[in-house]
C-alpha positions as CSV (number, residue, x, y, z in Angstrom):
1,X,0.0,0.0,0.0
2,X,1.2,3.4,-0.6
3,X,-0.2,6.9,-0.5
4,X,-0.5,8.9,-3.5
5,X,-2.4,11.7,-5.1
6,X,-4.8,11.7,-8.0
7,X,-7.5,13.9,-9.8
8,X,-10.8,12.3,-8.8
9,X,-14.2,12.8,-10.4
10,X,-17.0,12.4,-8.7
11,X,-19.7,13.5,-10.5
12,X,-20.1,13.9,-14.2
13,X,-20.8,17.6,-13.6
14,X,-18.7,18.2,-10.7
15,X,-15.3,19.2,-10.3
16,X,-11.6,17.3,-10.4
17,X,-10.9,17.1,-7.0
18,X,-6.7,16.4,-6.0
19,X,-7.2,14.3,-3.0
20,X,-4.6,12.0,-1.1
21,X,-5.5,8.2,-1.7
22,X,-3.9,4.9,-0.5
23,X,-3.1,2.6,-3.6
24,X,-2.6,-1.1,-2.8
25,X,0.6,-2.7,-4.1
26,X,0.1,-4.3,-7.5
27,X,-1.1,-8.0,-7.8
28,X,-0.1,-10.4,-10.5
29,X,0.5,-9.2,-14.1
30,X,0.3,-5.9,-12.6
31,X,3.2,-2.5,-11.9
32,X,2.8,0.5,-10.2
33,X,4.2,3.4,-12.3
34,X,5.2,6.8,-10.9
35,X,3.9,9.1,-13.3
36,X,6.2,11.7,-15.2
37,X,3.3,12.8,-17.1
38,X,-0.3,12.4,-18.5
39,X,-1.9,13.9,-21.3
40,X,-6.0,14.9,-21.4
41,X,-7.4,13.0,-24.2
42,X,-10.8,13.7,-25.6
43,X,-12.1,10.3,-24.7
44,X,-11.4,11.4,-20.8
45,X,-14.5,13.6,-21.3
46,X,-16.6,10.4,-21.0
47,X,-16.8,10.9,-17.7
48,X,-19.0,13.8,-18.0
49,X,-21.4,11.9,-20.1
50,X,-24.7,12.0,-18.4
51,X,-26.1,8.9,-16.7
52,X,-22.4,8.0,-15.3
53,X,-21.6,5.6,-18.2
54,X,-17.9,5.5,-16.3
55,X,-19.2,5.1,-12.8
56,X,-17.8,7.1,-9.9
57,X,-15.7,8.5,-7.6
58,X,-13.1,7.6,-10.6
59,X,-9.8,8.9,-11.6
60,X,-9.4,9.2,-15.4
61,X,-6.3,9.6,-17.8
62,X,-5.0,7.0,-20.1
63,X,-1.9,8.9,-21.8
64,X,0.8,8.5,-18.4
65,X,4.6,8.2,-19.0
66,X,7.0,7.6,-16.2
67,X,8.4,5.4,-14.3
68,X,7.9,1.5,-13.0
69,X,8.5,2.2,-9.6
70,X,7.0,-1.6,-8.2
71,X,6.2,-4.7,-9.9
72,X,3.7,-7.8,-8.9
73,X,4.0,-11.2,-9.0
74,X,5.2,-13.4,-12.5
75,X,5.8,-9.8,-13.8
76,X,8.6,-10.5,-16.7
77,X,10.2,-7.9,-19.1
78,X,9.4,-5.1,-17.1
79,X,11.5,-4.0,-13.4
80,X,11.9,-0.8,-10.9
81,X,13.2,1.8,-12.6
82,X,12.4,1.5,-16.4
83,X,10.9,4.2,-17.8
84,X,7.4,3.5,-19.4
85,X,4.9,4.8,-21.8
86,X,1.2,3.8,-20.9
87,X,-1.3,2.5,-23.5
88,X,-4.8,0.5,-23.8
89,X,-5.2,-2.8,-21.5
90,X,-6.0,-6.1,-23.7
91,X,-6.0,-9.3,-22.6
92,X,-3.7,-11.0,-25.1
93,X,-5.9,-14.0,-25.8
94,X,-8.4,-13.7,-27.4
95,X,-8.1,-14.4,-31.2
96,X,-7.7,-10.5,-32.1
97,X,-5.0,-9.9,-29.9
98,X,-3.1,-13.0,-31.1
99,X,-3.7,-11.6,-34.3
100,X,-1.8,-8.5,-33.4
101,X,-5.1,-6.6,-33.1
102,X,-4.8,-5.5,-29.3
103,X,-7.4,-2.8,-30.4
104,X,-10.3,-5.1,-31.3
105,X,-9.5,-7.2,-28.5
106,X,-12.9,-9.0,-27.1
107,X,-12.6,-7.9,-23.7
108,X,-11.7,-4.1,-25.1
109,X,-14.9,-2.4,-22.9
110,X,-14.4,-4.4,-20.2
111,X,-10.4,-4.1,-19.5
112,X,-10.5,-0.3,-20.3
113,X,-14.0,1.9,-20.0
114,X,-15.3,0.3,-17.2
115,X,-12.7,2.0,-14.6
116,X,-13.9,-0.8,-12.6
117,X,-11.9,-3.6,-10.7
118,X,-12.5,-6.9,-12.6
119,X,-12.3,-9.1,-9.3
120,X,-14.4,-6.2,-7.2
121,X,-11.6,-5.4,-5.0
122,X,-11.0,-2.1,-4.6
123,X,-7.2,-1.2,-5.6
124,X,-7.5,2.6,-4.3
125,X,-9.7,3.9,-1.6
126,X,-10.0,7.5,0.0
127,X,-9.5,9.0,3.1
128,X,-12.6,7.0,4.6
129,X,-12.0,3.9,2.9
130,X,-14.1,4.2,0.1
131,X,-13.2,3.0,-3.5
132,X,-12.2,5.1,-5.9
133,X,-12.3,3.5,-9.3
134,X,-8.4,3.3,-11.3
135,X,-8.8,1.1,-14.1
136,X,-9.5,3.7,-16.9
137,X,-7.6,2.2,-19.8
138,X,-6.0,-0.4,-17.1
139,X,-4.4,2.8,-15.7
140,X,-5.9,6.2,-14.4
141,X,-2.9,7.8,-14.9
142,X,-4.2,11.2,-13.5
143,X,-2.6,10.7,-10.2
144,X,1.1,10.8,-8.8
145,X,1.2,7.2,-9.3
146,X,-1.1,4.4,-11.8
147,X,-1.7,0.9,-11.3
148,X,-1.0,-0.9,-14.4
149,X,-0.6,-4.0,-16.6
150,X,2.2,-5.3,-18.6
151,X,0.3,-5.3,-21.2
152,X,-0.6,-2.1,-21.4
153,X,3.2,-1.0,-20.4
154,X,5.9,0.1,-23.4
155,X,9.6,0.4,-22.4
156,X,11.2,3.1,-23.5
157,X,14.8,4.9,-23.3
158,X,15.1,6.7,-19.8
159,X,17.0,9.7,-20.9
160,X,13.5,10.6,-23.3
161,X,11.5,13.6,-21.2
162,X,8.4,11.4,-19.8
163,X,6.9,14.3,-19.4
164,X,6.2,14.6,-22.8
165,X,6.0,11.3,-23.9
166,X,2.3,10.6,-22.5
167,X,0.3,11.4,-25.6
168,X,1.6,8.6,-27.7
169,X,-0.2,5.7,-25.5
170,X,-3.3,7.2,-27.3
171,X,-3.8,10.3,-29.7
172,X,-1.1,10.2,-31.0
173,X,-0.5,6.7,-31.6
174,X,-4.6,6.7,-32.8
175,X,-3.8,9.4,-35.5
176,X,-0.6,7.9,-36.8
177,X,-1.6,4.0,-36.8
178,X,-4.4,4.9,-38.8
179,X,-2.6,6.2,-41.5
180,X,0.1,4.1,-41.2
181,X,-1.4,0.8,-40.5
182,X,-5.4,0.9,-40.9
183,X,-5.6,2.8,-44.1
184,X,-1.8,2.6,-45.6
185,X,-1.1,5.6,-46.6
186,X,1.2,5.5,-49.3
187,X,3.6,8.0,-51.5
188,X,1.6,9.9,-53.8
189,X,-1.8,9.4,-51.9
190,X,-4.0,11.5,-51.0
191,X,-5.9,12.3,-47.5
192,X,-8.8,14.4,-46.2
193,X,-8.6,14.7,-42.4
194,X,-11.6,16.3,-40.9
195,X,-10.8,17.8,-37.3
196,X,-7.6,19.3,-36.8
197,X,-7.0,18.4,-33.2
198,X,-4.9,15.9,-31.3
199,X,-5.6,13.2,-33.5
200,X,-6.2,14.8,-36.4
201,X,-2.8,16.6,-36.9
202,X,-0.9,13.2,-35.5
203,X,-2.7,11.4,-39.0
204,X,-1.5,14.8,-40.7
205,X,1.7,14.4,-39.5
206,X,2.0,10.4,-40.4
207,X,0.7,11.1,-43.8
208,X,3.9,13.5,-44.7
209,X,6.3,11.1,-43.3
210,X,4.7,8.2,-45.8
211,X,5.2,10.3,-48.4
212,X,1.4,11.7,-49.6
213,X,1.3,14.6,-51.9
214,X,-2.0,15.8,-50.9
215,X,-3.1,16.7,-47.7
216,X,-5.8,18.5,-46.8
217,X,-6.8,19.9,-43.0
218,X,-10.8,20.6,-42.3
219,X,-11.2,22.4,-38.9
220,X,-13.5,25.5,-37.8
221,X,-10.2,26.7,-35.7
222,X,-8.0,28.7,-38.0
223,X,-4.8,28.8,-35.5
224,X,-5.2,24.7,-35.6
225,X,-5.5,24.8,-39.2
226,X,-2.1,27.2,-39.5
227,X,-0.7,24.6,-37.0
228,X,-1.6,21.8,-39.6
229,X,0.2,23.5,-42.5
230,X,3.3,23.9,-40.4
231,X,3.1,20.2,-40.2
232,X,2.4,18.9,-43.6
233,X,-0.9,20.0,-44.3
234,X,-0.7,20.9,-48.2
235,X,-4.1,22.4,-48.2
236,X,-6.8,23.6,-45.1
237,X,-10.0,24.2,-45.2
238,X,-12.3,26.3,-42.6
239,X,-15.5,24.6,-42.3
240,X,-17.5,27.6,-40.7
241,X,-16.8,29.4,-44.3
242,X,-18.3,25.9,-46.0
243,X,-21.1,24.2,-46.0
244,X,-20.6,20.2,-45.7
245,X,-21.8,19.4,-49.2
246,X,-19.8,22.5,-50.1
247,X,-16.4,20.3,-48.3
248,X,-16.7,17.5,-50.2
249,X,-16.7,19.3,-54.0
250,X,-14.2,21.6,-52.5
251,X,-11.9,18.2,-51.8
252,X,-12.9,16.4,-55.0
253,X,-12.1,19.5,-57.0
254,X,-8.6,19.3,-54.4
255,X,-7.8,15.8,-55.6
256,X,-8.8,16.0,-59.3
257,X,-11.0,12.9,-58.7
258,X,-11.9,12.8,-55.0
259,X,-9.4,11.9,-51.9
260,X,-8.3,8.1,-52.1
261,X,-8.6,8.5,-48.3
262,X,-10.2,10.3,-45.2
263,X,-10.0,10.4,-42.1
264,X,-13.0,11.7,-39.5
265,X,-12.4,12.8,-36.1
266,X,-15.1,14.8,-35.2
267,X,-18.4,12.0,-34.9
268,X,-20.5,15.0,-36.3
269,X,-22.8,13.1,-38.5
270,X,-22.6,15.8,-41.2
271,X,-18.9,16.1,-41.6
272,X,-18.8,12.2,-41.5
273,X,-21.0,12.3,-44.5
274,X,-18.8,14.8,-45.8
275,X,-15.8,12.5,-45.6
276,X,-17.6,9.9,-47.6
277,X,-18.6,12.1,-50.2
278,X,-15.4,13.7,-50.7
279,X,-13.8,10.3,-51.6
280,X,-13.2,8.5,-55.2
281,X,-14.6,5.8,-56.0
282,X,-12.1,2.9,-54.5
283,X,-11.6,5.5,-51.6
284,X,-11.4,4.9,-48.1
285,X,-12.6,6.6,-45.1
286,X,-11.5,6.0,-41.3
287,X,-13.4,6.7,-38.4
288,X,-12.2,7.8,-34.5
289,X,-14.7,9.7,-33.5
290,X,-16.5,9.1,-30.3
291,X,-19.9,10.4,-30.5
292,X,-23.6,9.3,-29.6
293,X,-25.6,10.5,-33.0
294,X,-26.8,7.9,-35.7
295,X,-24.8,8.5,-39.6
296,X,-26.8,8.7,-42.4
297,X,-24.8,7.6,-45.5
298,X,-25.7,7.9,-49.3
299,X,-25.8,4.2,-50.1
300,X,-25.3,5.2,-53.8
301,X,-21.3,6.0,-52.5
302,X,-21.0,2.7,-51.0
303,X,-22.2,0.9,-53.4
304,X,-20.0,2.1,-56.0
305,X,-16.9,1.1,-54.1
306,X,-16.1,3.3,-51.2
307,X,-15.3,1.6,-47.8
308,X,-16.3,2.9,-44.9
309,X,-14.6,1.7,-41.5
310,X,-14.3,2.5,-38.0
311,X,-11.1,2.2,-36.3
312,X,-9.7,1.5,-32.5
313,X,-6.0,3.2,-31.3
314,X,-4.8,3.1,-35.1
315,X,-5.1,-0.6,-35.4
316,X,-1.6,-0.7,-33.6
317,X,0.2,-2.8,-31.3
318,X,2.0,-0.1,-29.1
319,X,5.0,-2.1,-27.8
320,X,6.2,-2.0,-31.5
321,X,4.7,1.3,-32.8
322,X,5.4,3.5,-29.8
323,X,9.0,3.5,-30.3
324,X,8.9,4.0,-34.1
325,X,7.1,7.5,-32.7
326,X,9.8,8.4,-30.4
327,X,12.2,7.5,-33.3
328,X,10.3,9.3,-35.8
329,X,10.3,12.6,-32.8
330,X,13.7,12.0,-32.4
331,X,14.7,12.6,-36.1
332,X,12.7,15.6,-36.4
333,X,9.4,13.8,-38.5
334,X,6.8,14.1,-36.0
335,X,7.1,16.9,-33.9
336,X,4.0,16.3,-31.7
337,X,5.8,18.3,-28.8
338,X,4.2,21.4,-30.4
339,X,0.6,20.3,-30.0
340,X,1.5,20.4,-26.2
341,X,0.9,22.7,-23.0
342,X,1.5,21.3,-20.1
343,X,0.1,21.9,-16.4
344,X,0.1,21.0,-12.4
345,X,-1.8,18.0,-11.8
346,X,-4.4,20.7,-9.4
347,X,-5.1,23.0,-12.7
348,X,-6.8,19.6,-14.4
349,X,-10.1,22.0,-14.3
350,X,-8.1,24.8,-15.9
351,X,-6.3,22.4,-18.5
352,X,-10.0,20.8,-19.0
353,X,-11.7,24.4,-20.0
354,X,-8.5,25.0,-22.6
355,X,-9.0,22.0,-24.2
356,X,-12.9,22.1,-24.5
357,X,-12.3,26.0,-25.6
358,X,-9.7,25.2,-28.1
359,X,-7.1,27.0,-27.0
360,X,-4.9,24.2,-26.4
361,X,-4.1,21.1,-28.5
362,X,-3.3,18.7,-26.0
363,X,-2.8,19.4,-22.8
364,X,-0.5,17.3,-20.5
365,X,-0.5,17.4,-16.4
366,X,2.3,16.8,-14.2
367,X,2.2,16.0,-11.2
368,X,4.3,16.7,-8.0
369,X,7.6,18.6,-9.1
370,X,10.1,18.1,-11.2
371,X,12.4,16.6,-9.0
372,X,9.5,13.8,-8.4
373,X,9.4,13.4,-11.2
């Protein structure tokens, strides 16, 4: 058992409270990482959906970095004192995950939106001895310290800045592995991203490294859509001057003969039929959206050869593709460091209005101070 600090919800409309919890030692299979770092992904905001779909008190965050400060029992390939980069739990199998699928594993829901112990047993508790729920993504990495999995644990090199390195367990790896791995990208391709965020500008970046000649950014943000030229975009598009039929011809007059691929972030039913429409006819579009409202496709597109698909974490296996990332950083290709602002742990609310305001890209919270960390 140890004592540590985390973010805790405890209503969808209340407010992150930093409270002091106790965190029991981890159990087979299982580490305790001190965290460096832990970026606020979109997907965190599920916990404000109404009706607690992610039941509380729960502490969210499932982009952490640090480092493995304990380890539990039969634990191999990981030890104190590597340096870590967290990522989705899966249960390594089922027959997707043997497949190299971690993202459609079968057990995906249950090993990482639930928050939820799976024996029952609490694994953190409050001041009174309540639970507090830590299994967001097997992690809840908004805290001083997560309880994790070695499966959803990725070594990395301990001179990287952890502090930074957070975002790849999820957006960024979500954005890139769809170009990379879900769609394939390919020199001389072309792409339509729609949504010019986190995600969005990670596939944006991806696409330039593989070599595609056209590019083209849709955001209603027109400092995000600068941002996306600076990193490959060849053309951007402001959707609040277009209407979404409008997008589509604009990108098939783009392309010559519509965008071989596209990419939706937003789940905004409109701009997803916009991605469909904008495509040729053996095009592709990719979906990562999380949203609750029903699409409404022209069958006459899909029927003429257009593939529509949804896609989980970039179809990627992060102990392989997270370091190709950090390579790719290091050399100067993807520079997702500039999509970053980083705050305290306590300023969650703070970095939680940014984000929702867009006046940050991804925002990343540290806690404790930098010589804890």
């Amino acid at each position: 058992m140890r004592r540590i600090e985390a973010a805790v919800l405890r209503a969808a409309d209340g407010p992150y409270t930093v409270e002091p919890l106790d965190l029991a030692d981890p159990g087979p299979g299982e580490v305790v990482v001190r965290i460096a770092g832990a970026g606020f992904c979109h997907t965190d905001l599920m916990g404000r959906a109404p009706g607690d779909a992610v039941t509380k008190p729960v502490i969210l965050g499932h982009e952490g970095a640090g480092v493995v400060e304990a380890t539990g029992p039969g634990v191999s390939g990981i030890a104190e004192g590597d340096a870590v980069v967290l990522s989705f739990d899966s249960c390594g199998a089922c027959r997707n995950c043997r497949d190299a699928r971690p993202g459609n594993c079968g057990r995906m829901m249950e090993l990482n939106m639930a928050a939820v112990a799976l024996d029952g047993v609490p694994r953190a508790t409050d001041g009174e001895g309540r639970p507090v729920h830590n299994r967001w993504f097997g992690q809840s990495s908004f805290a001083t310290h997560a309880l994790a999995t070695v499966r959803n644990v990725v070594p990395v090199d301990r001179d990287l800045p952890l502090e930074l390195l957070g975002p790849l367990g999820c957006g960024m790896q979500t954005g890139a592995g769809s170009v990379f791995f879900s769609l394939g990208v390919r020199a001389g391709d072309s792409l339509a991203v729609f949504g010019a965020g986190a995600v969005g500008l990670a596939a944006v970046m991806a696409a330039r490294v593989a070599g595609a000649t056209t590019i083209i950014a849709v955001d209603l943000n027109a400092g995000r859509l600068d941002l996306a030229r600076e990193l490959g975009a060849t053309h951007t598009l402001n959707g609040s001057e277009i209407e979404p039929d409008g997008l589509a011809a604009r990108i098939r007059e783009l392309t010559g003969d519509g965008a071989q691929y596209s990419f939706d972030t937003t789940a905004v039913p409109e701009v997803v039929a916009a991605a469909v429409a904008c495509l040729r006819t053996t095009g592709v579009c990719g979906l990562v959206g999380v949203g609750g409202q029903e699409y409404r496709l022209d069958p006459t597109l899909l029927l003429m050869g257009r593939t529509v698909k949804g896609i989980i974490e970039g179809d990627a296996v992060p102990q392989t593709f997270i370091p190709r990332l950090v390579e790719l950083w290091r050399q100067g290709r993807f520079p997702y460091d500039r999509l970053i602002a980083t705050y305290p742990l306590d300023q969650i609310g703070r970095a939680e209005a940014d984000a929702l305001a867009g006046k940050v890209v991804k925002p990343v919270l540290l806690p404790g101070t930098r010589e804890e960390r």
